[in-house]
VOSE-453276 format. One line per field, with one value per residue (C-alpha): residue number from 1; residue in one letter; y, z, x. Coordinates in nm, 2 decimals, decimal comma. Each point is the difference from the previous one (the first is absolute). Layout:
// VOSE-453276
n: c(NUM  ...)
res: c(a  ...)
north: c(Y  ...)
up: c(Z  ...)
east: c(X  ...)
//
This chain:
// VOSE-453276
n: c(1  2  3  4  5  6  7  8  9  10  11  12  13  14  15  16  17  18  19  20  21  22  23  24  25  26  27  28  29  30  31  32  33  34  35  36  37  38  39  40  41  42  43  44  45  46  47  48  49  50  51  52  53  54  55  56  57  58  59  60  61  62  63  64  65  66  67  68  69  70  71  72  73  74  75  76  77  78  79  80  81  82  83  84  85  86  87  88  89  90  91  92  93  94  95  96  97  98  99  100  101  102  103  104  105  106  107  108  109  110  111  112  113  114  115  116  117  118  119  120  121  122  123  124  125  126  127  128  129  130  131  132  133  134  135  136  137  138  139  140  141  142  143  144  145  146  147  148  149  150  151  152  153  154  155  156  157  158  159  160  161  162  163  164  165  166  167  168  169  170  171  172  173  174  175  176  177  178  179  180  181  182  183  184  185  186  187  188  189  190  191  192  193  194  195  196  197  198  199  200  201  202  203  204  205  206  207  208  209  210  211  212  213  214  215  216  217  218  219  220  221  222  223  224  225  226  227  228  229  230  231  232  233  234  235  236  237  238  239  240  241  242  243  244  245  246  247  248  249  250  251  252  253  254  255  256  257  258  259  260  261  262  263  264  265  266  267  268  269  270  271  272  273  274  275  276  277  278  279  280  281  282  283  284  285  286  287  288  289  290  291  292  293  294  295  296  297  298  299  300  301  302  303  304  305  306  307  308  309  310  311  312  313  314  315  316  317  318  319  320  321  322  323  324  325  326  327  328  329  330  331  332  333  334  335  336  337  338  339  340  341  342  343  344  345  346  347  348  349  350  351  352  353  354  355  356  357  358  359  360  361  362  363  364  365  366  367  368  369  370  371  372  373  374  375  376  377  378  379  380  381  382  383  384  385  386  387  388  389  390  391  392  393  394  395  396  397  398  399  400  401  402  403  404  405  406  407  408  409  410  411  412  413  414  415  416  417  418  419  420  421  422  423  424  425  426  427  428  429  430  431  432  433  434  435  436  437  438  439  440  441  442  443  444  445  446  447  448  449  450  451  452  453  454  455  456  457  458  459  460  461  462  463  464  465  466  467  468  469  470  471  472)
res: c(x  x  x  x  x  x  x  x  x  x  x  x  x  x  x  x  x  x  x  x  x  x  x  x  x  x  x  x  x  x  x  x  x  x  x  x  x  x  x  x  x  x  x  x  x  x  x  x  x  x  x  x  x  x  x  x  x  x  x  x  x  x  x  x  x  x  x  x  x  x  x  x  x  x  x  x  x  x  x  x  x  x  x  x  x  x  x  x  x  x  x  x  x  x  x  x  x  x  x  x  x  x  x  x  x  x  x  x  x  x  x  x  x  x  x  x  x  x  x  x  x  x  x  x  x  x  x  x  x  x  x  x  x  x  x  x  x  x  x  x  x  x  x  x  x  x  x  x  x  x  x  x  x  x  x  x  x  x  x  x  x  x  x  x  x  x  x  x  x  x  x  x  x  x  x  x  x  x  x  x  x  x  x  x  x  x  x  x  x  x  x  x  x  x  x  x  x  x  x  x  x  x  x  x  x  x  x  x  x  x  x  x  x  x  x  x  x  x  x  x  x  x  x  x  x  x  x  x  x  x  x  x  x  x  x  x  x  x  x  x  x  x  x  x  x  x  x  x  x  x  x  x  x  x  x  x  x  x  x  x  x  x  x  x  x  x  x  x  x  x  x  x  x  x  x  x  x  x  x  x  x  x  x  x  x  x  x  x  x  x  x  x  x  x  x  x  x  x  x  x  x  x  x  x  x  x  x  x  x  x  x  x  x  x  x  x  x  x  x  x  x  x  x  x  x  x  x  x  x  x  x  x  x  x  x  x  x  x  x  x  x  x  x  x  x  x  x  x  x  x  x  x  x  x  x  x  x  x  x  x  x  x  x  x  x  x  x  x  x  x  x  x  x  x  x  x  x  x  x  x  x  x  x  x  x  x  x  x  x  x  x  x  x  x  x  x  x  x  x  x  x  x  x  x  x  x  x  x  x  x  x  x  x  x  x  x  x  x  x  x  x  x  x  x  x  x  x  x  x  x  x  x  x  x  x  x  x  x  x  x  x  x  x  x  x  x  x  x  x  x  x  x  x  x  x  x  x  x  x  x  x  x  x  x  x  x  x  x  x  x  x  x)
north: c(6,28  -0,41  -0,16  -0,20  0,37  0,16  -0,27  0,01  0,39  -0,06  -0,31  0,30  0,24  -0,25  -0,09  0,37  0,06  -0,28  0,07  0,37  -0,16  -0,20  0,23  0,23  -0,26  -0,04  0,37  0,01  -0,29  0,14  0,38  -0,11  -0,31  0,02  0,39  0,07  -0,34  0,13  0,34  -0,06  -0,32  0,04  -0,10  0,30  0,17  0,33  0,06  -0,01  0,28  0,19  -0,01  0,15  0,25  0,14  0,18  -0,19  0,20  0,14  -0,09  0,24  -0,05  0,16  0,38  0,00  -0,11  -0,18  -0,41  -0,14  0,17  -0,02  0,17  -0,07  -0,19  -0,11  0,01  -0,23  0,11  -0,11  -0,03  0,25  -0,11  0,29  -0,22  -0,34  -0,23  0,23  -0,14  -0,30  -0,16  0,27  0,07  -0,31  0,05  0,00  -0,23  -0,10  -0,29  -0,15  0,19  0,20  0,01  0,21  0,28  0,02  -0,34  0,03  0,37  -0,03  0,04  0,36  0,07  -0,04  0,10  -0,32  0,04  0,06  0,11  -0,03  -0,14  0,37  0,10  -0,32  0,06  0,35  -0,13  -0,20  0,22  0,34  0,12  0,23  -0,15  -0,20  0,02  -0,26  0,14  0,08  -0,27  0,28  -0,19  -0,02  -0,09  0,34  -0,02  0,12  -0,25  -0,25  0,14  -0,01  -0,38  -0,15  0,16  -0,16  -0,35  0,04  -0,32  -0,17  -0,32  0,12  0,22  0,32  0,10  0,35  0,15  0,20  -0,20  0,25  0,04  -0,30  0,17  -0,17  0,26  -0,24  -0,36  -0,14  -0,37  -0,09  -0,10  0,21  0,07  0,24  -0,02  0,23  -0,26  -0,30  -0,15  0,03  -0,13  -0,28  -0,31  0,12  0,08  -0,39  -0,07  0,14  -0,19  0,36  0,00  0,38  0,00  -0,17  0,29  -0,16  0,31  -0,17  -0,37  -0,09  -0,27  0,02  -0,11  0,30  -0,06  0,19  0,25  -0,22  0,05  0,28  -0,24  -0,27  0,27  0,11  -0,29  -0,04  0,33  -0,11  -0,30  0,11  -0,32  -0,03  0,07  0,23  -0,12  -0,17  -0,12  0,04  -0,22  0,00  -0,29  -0,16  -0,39  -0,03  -0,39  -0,05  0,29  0,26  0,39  0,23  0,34  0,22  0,12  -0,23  0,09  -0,09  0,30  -0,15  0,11  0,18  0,17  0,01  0,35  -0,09  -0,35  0,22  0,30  -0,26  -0,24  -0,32  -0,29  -0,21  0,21  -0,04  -0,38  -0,04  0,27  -0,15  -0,36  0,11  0,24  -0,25  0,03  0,12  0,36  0,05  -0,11  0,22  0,28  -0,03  0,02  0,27  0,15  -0,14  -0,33  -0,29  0,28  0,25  0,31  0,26  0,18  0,14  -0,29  -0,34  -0,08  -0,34  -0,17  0,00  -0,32  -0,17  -0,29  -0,12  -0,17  -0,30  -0,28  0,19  -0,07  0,17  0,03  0,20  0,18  0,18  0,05  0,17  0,21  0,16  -0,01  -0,25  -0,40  0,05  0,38  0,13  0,36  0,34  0,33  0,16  -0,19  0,10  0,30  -0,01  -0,16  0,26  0,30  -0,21  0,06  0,35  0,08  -0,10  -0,35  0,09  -0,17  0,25  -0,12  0,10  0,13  0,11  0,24  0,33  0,05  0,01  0,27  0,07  0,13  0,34  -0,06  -0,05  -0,23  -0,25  -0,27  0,06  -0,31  0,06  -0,11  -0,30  -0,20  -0,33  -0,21  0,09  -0,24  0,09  0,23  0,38  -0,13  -0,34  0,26  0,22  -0,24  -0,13  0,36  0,06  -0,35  0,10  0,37  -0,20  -0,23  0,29  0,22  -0,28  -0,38  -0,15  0,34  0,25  0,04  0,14  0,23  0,37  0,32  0,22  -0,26  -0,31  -0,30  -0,30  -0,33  -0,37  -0,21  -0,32  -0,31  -0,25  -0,33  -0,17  -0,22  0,16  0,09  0,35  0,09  0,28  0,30  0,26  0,29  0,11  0,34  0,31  0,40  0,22  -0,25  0,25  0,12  -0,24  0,09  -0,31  -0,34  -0,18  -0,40  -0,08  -0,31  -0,10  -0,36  -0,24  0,30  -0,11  0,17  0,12  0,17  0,28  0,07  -0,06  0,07  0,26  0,28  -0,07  0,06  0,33  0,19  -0,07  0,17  0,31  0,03  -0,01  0,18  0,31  -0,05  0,02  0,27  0,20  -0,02  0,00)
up: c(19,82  0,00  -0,32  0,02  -0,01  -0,26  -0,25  0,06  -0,07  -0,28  -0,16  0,11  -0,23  -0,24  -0,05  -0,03  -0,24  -0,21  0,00  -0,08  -0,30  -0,08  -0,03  -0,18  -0,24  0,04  -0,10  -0,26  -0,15  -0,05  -0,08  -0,32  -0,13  0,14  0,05  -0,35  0,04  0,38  -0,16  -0,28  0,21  0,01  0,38  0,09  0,26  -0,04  -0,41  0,12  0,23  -0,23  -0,24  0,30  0,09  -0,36  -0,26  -0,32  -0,29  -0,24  -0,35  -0,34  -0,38  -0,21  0,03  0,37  0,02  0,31  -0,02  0,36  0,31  0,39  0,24  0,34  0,11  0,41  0,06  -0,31  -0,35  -0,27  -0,37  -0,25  -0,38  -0,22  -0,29  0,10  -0,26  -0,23  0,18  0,14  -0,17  0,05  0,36  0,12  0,37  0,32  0,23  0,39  -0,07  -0,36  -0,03  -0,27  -0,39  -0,29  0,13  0,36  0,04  -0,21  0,16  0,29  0,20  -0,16  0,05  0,34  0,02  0,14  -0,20  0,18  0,26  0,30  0,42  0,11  -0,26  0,06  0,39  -0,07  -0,23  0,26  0,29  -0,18  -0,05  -0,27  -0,34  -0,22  -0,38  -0,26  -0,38  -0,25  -0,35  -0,36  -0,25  -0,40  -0,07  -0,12  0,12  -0,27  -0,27  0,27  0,03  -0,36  0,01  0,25  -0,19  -0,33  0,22  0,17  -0,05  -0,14  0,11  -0,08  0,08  -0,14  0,03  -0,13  0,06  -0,11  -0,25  0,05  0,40  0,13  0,18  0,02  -0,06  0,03  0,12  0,02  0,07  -0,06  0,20  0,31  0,35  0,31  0,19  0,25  0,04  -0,05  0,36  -0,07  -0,35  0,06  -0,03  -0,30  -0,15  0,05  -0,11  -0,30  -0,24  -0,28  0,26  0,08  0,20  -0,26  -0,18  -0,32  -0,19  0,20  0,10  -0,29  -0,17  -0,36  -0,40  -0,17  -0,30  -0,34  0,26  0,02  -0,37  0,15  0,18  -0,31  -0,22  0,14  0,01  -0,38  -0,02  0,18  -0,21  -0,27  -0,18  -0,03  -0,32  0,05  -0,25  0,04  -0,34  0,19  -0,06  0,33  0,13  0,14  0,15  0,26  0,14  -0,12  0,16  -0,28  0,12  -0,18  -0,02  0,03  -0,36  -0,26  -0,27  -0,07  -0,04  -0,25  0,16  0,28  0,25  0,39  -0,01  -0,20  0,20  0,31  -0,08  -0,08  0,29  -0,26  0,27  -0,28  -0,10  0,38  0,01  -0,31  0,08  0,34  -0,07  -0,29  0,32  0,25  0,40  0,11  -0,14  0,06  0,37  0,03  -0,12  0,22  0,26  -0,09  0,01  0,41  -0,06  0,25  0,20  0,32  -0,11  0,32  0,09  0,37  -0,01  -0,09  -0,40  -0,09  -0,23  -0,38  -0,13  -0,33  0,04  -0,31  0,17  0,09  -0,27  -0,16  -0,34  -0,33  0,09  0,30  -0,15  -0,29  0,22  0,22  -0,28  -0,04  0,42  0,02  0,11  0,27  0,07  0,28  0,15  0,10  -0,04  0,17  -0,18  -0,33  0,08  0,05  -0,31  -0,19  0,22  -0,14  -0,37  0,07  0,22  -0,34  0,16  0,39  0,27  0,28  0,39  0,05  0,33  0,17  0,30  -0,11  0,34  0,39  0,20  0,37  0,22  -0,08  -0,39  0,01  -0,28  0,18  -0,33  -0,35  -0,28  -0,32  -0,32  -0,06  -0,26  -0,02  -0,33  -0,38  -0,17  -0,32  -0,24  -0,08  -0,36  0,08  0,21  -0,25  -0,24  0,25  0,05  -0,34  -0,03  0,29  -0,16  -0,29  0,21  0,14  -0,34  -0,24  0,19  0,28  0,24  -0,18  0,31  0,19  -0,21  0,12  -0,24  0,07  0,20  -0,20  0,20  -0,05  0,10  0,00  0,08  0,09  0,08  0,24  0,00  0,32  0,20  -0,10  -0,29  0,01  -0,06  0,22  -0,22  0,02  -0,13  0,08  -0,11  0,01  -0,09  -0,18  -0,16  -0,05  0,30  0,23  0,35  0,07  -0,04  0,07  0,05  0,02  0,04  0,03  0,10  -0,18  -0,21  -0,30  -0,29  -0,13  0,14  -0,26  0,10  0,38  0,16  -0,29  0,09  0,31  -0,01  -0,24  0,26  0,24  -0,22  -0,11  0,41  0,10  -0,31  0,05  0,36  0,01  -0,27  0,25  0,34  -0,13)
east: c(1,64  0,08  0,09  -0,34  -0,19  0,23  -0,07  -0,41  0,07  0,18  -0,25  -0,26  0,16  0,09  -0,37  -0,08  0,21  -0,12  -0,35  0,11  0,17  -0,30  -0,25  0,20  0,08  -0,38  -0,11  0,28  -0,19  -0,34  0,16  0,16  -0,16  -0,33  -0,11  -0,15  -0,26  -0,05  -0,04  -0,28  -0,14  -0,41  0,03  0,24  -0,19  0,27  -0,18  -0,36  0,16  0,13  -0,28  -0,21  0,26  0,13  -0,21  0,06  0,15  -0,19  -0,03  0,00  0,01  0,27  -0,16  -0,06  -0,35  -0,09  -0,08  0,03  0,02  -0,09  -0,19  -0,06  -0,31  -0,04  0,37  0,01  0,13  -0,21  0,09  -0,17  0,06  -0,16  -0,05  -0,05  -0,04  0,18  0,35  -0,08  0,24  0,29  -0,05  -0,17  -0,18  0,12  -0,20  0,10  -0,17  0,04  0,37  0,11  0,03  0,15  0,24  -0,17  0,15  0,33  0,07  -0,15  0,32  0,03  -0,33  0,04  0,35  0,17  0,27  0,32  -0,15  0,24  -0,03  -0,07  -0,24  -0,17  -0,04  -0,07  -0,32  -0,16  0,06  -0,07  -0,34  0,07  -0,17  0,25  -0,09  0,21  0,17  -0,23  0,02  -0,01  -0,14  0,09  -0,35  -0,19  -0,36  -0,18  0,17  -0,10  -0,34  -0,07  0,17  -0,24  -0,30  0,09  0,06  -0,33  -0,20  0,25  0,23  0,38  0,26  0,26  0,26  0,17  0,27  0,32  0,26  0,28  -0,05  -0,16  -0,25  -0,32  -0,29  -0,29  -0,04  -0,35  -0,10  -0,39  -0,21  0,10  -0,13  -0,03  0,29  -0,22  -0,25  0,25  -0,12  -0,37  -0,01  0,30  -0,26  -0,18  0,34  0,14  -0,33  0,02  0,21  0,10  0,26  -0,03  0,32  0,25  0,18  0,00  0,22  0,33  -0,08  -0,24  0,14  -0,15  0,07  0,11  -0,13  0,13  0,13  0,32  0,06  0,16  0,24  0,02  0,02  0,32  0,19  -0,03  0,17  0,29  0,01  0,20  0,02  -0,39  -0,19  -0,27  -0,23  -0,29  -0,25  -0,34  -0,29  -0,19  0,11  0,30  0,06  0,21  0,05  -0,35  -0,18  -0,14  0,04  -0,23  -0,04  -0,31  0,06  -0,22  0,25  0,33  0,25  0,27  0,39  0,00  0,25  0,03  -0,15  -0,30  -0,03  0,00  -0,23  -0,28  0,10  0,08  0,02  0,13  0,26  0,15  -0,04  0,20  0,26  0,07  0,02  0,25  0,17  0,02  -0,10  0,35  -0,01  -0,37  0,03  0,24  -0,11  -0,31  0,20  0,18  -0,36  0,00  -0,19  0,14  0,14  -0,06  -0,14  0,12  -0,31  -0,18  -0,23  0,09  -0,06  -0,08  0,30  -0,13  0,05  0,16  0,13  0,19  0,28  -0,21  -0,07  -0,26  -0,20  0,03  -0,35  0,10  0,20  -0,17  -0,30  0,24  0,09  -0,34  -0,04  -0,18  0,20  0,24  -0,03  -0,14  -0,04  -0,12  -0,07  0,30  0,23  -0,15  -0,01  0,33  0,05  -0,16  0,22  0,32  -0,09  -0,09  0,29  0,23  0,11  0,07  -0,23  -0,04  -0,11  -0,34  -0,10  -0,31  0,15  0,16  0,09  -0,02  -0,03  0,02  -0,26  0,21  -0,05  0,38  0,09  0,14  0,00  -0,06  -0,01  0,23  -0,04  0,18  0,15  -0,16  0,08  0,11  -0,27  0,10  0,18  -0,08  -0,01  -0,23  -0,18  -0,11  -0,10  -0,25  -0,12  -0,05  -0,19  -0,21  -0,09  -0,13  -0,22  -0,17  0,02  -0,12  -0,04  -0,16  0,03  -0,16  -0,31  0,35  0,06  -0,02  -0,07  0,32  0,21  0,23  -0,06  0,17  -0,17  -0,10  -0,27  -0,04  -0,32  0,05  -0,08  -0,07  -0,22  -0,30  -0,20  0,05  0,39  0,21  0,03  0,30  0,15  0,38  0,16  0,15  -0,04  0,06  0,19  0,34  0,06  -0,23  -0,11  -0,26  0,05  -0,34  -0,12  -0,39  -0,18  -0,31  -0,08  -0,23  -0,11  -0,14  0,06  0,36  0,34  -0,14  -0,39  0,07  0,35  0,14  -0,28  0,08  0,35  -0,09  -0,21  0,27  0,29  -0,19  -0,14  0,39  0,17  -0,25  0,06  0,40  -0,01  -0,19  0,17  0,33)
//
């Protein structure tokens, strides 16, 4: 070989070599900063596959009882959801054309078993013709608590939320209006039509004013204000800046306390209390109670809001006080709120799946309770239970009050852009050793936190008290 042939060979290999280089350089690219966008992109041809080749896990509530499944239709699988509109707002739908929501779209790589799945089980899926089935998603939510939920809601604009203070587990979750997610391709136009918005699940991205709820929150931060006087000479009225707060009481009460203030919802014992306070304890002791912050949870939650940093008014904040100003929110954060007082301070992670399980029923994932904040004091924490036992016993929450069972309470009346204000009721039972911590609201209601959310909210409690006393 000449000189002149031996360096073409070598430019030859040279060049190989490089492009060899290249391309690995090239793959390694896409592999580790690219694969999970390739992965969950709409235009990647491999997931239409494998949602034609895999049958998609099934779906059951807390006790086993089937909720979505799959069954094969013309070489096709096609999605059976055994009660709709019941979990529309849980499990979402799964549509090859309009995509996914809920947990089909936020598990929807257990459901079909992507995860970890390896180069030869891959090949082996597309080139086997044995029937591929994805893990199976065990609910919290107990279908007869959400059964009796989405009855009371029916007809109404609003959402709930209920679940366990001490656990985290969510045992129902309902978001009205709602839809089919069997039918979601045939009704889609009517749906965007419609302007209830049917598939907004207003229990976790509902942005509302609390209303006297927060007086949970505001009431709270005047315990852990040591220095602050507690007293308050009531005479139904109370000027702050210029702006008069009333209360719904015609009469004036003479001295009063935080616990008598509270049981009968006095908004101008809270405007006083807090301007005397100051913003800095009472913002943070709403965040301590997860406003302004991430609350961790299977499906995204929409931030609660209060945002007493800025350059707000006195205004602001006494109508912040009584939920009204600079306070924004929703229902799974108050309910949260309410599982904080009855779980003697401590803030728990809620959570919606108890666990996954293969196609064997191996447990192949289980969700543990988890720690989430310390809002307040065991001591702070019990005087707000014992405030809330005397709303329900004696003040504005009496219609939740059940014959046998010691709930502990608050209601609260919206105002907003409307005539009619959002009514609520937050809570907890059986107030000493508390297994449901609830949150309903109903939108643009009318009426009162007491004649429209708090029998509500009582129906609810005695439905899933009588219900956990049985299966357990």
């Amino acid at each position: 070989m000449t000189d002149k042939e031996k360096k073409r060979t070598l430019l030859l290999l040279g060049s190989i070599i490089f492009i060899f280089v290249l391309m690995m350089v090239y793959l390694s690219y896409f592999q580790f900063f690219k694969a999970d966008k390739m992965k969950h992109s709409a235009g990647n041809r491999r997931n239409f596959i494998e949602e034609e080749t895999v049958v998609r896990g099934d779906i059951f509530d807390r006790n086993g009882e089937v909720l979505a499944s799959s069954n094969s239709v013309e070489e096709n699988y096609k999605r059976n959801y055994s009660y709709p509109e019941l979990y529309s707002h849980i499990i979402g739908y799964s549509d090859k054309t309009l995509g996914k929501t809920g947990l089909e779209a936020a598990y929807n790589d257990y459901l079909l078993n992507k995860t970890n799945v390896g180069l030869v089980d891959a090949i082996k899926r597309y080139l086997s013709p044995e029937e591929m089935k994805g893990n199976s998603l065990v609910l919290t939510v107990d279908n007869l608590i959400q059964k009796k939920t989405h009855e009371l809601m029916q007809g109404k604009k609003g959402a709930v939320v209920a679940l366990n203070p001490k656990t985290g587990e969510v045992y129902s979750m309902v978001s009205m209006p709602d839809f089919n997610p069997s039918t979601i391709a045939e009704d889609w136009a009517s749906i965007n039509e419609n302007s209830d918005g049917q598939l907004f699940n207003r229990a976790i991205k509902g942005k509302y004013h609390p209303g006297s709820i927060f007086k949970v929150v505001t009431a709270a931060s005047f315990l852990r204000d040591a220095n602050l006087d507690l007293k308050y000479v009531h005479t139904g009225e109370e000027i702050v800046d210029g702006y008069k707060f009333h209360d719904t009481t015609k009469k004036s009460l003479g001295e009063v306390g935080l616990e008598t203030a509270f049981t009968y919802s006095l908004n101008t014992y809270f405007a006083n209390k807090v301007m005397a306070m100051g913003k800095n304890t009472f913002g943070k002791t709403a965040e301590d109670f997860m406003f302004n912050k991430n609350i961790p949870f299977e499906l995204s939650v929409t931030e609660s809001v209060f945002n007493y940093k800025d350059d707000i008014s006195k205004v602001d904040i006494a109508s912040s006080a009584i939920g009204q100003g600079k306070v924004l929110t929703n229902p799974m954060n108050m309910a949260l709120v309410a599982a904080g007082v009855a779980n003697e301070g401590l803030i728990v992670e809620p959570h919606i799946i108890k666990r996954i399980e293969d196609a064997s029923g191996n447990v192949i994932k289980s969700t543990e309770t988890k720690e989430l904040n310390r809002a307040v004091s065991v001591e702070i924490a019990d005087k707000l239970k014992d405030m809330m036992v005397d709303v329900v016993n004696k003040g504005t929450g009496k219609s939740a009050a059940i014959k046998g069972i010691q709930v502990a309470g608050k209601t609260g009346t919206a105002q907003n852009e409307s005539e009619n204000e959002h009514t609520w009721f937050i809570g907890f039972a059986p107030a000493e050793n508390p297994v449901i911590a609830i949150a309903v609201v109903l939108e643009k209601s009318g009426g009162t936190g007491s004649t429209e959310a708090a029998p509500i909210a009582r129906e609810i409690i005695r439905t899933a008290i009588n219900r956990l006393n049985t299966i357990q």
